[in-house]
KEDOLO-765118 format. One record per residue (C-alpha): residue number from 1; residue in one letter; y, x, z negated. Coordinates in nm, 3 decimals, decimal comma, always signed. Example, Ala and Ser with C-alpha at 12.3 -4.5 7.8 and 13.67 -1.06 7.14 Angstrom:
BEGIN
1/a/-0,450/+1,230/-0,780;
2/s/-0,106/+1,367/-0,714;
END
This chain:
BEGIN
1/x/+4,267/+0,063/+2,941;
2/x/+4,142/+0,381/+2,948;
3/x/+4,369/+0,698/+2,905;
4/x/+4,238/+0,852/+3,225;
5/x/+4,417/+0,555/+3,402;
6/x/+4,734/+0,625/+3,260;
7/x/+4,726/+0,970/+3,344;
8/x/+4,610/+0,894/+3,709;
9/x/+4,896/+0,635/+3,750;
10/x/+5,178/+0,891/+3,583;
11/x/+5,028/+1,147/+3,842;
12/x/+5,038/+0,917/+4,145;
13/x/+5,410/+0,759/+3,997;
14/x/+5,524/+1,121/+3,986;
15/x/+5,403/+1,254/+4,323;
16/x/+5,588/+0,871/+4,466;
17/x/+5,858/+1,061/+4,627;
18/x/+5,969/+0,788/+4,948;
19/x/+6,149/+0,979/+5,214;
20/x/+6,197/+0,999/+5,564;
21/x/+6,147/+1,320/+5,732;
22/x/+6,240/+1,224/+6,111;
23/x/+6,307/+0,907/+6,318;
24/x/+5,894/+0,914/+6,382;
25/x/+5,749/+1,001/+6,029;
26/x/+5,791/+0,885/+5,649;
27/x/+5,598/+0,973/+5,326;
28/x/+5,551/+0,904/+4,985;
29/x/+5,588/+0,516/+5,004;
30/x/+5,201/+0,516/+4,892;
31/x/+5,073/+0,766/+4,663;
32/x/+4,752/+0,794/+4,532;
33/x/+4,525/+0,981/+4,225;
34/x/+4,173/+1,042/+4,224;
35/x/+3,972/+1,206/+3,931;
36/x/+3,730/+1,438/+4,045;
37/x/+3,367/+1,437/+3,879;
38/x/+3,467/+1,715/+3,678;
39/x/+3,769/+1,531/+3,511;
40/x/+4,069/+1,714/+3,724;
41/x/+4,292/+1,458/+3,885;
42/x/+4,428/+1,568/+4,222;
43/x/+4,728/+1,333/+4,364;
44/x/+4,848/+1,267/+4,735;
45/x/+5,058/+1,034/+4,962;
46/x/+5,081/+0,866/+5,246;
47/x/+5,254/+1,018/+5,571;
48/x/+5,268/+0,747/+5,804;
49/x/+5,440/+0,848/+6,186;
50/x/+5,461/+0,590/+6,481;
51/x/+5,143/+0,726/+6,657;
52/x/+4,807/+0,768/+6,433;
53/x/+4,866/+1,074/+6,264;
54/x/+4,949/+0,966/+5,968;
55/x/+4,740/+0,922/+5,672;
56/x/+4,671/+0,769/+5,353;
57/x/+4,759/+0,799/+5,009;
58/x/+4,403/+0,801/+4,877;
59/x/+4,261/+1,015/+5,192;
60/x/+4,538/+1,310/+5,132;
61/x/+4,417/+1,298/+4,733;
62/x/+4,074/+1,354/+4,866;
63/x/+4,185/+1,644/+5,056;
64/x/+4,381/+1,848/+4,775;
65/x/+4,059/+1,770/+4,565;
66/x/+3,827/+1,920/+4,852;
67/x/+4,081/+2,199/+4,912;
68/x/+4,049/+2,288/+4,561;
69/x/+3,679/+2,355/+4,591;
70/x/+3,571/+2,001/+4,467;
71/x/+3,377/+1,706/+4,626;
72/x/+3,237/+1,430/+4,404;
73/x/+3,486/+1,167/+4,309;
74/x/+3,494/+0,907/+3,962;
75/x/+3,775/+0,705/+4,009;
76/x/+4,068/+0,639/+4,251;
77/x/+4,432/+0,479/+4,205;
78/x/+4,676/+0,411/+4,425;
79/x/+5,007/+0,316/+4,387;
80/x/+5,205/+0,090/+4,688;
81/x/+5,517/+0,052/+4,796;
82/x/+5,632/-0,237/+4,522;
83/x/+5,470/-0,038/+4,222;
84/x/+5,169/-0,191/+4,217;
85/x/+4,813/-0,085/+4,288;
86/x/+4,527/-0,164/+4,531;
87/x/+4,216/-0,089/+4,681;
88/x/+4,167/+0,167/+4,965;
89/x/+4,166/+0,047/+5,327;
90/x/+3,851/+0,137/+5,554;
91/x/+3,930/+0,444/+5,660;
92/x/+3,966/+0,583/+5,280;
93/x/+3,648/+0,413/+5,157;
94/x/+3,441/+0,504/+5,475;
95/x/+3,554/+0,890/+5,384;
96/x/+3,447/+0,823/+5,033;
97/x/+3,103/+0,699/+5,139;
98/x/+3,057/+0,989/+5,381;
99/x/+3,153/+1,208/+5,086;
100/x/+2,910/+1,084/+4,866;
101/x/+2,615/+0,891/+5,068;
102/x/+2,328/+0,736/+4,840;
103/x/+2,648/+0,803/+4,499;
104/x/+2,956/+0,644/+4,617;
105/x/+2,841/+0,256/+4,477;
106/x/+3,004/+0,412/+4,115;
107/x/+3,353/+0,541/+4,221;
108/x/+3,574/+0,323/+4,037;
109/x/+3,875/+0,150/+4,219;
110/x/+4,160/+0,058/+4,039;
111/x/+4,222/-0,283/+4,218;
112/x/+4,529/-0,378/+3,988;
113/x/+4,659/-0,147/+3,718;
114/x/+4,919/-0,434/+3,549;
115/x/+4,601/-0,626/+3,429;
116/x/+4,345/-0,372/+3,449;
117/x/+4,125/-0,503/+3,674;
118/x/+3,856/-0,216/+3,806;
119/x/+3,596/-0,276/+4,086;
120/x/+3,312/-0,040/+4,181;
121/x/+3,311/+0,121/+4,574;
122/x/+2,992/-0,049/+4,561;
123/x/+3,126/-0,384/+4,512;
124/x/+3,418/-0,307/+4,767;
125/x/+3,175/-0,177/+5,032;
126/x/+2,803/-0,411/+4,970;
127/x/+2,634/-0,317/+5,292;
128/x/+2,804/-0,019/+5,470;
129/x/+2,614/+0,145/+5,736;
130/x/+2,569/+0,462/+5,459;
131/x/+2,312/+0,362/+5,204;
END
């Protein structure tokens, strides 16, 4: 595995702070890494609330990367509730698409980090509505 994996997982493992902030809204149970297309790695996590203003792991990573003046992506990591990883729901991969229509097929997805296992948003998202 590459080393730019490890160091997106020990950023997403170290921003993995679970905690519950009210009755209505939790965070941290997801956390998420992305690399940036000029190598910095910018990490978020979920906030999830009993109405639909939460938001995702991989979505909030996006954000910190965009609030630091950034906006093409490489690669994306997330880390769930039970340590492992997965790929981003809709909502994240439809931002990532809008972020990068016509050059979001080659943002790498970690789909599992245990074995390795990488997929392409491409191969995640064949024939979304963004070409």
């Amino acid at each position: 595995m590459e080393q730019i994996w490890k160091d997106m997982y020990e950023a997403a493992r170290a921003a993995r702070q679970p905690r519950r902030i009210s009755d209505y809204v939790t965070c941290g149970e997801v956390a998420a890494a992305v690399e940036s297309a000029s190598g910095n790695i910018y990490t978020g996590v979920c906030v999830d609330t009993c109405s639909t203003l939460g938001i995702c792991a991989e979505r909030a990573a996006i954000f910190a990367m965009l609030a630091a003046g950034e906006q093409e992506l490489r690669r994306v990591l997330a880390i769930l509730p039970d340590g492992s990883s997965g790929p981003p729901c809709g909502a994240c991969r439809e931002l990532m698409v809008q972020l990068m229509p016509g050059r979001y097929h080659s943002i790498e997805i970690m789909k599992n980090y245990q074995t390795g296992e990488t997929v392409t948003l491409g191969e995640l998202t064949p024939d979304w509505w963004i070409k």
